[in-house]
C-alpha positions in Angstrom: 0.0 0.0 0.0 2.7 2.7 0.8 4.3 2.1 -2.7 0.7 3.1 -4.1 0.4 6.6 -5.9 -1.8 9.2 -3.7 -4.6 8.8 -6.2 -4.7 5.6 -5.9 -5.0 4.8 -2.4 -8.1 5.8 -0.1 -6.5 8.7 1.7 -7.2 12.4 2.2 -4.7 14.8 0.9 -4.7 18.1 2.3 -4.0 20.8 0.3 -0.3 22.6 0.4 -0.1 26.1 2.3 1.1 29.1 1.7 4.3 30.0 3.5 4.3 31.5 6.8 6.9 33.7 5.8 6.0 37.0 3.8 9.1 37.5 2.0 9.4 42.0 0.9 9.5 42.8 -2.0 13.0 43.7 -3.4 14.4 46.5 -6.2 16.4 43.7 -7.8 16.3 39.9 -8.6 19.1 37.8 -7.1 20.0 34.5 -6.4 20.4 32.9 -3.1 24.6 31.5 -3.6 24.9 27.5 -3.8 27.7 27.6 -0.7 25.0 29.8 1.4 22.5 27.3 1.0 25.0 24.5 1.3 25.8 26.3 5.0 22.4 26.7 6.3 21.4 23.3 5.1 24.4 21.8 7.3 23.3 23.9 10.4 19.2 22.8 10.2 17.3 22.5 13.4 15.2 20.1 14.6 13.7 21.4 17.5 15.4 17.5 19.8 15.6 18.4 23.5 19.3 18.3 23.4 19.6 21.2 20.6 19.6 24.4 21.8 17.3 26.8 19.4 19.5 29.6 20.5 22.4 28.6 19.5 21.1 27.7 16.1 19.8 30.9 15.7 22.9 32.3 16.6 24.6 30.2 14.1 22.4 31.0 11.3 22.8 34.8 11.7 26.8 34.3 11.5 26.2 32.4 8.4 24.0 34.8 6.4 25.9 37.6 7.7 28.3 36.1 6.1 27.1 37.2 2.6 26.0 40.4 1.0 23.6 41.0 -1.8 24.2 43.7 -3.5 20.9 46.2 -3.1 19.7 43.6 -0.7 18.2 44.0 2.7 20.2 41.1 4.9 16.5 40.8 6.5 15.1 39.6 3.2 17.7 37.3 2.6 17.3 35.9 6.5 13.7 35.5 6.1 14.1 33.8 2.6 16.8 30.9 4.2 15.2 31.1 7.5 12.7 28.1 6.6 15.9 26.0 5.0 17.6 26.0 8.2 14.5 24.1 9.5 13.5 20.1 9.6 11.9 17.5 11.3 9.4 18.8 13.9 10.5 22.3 13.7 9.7 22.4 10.1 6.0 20.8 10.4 5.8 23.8 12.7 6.5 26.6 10.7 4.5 25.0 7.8 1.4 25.0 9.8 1.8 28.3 10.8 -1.0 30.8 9.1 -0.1 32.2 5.6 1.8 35.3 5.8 1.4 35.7 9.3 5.5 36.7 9.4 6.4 40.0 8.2 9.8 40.3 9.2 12.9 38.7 11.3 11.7 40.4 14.3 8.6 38.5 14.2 10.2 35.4 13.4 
């Protein structure tokens, strides 16, 4: 049964949500750098009782202050990474989180 398509199976699939995360709108397109993401997808949090969330919060601000984008706001870029830094448990939360509830890091 778990090797059946969705369709196929008698199961109710809800629909995908919007993110969490309102993103600003920014003066110029850019592109989030490969090694950026290849840092923040090495530090993700799960949200275990044996992680400390402030320490991975603190670790994720080193790493995208790290980078610059030119014209950029560094809050855009944190709030564009912030939900790749995410898995497990920690991720399910911010995905059920209301649609566009987040408007900027301070919220976060």
């Amino acid at each position: 049964m778990d090797n059946e398509p969705m369709w196929a199976a008698d199961r109710v699939v809800a629909p995908t949500p919007g993110s969490a995360i309102t993103i600003p709108k920014t003066t110029n397109e850019f592109a989030i750098k490969g090694n950026h993401l290849t840092l923040v997808k090495g530090n993700q949090f799960d949200g275990r009782i044996k992680t400390d969330p402030h320490k991975h919060i603190h670790e994720f601000l080193e790493i995208c202050n790290m980078f610059k984008y030119k014209d950029t706001e560094n809050e855009v870029v944190r709030l564009m990474m912030f939900p790749l830094s995410l898995t497990g448990e920690e991720k399910t939360w911010l995905d059920e989180l209301n649609e566009g509830i987040i408007k900027t890091w301070d919220e976060l």
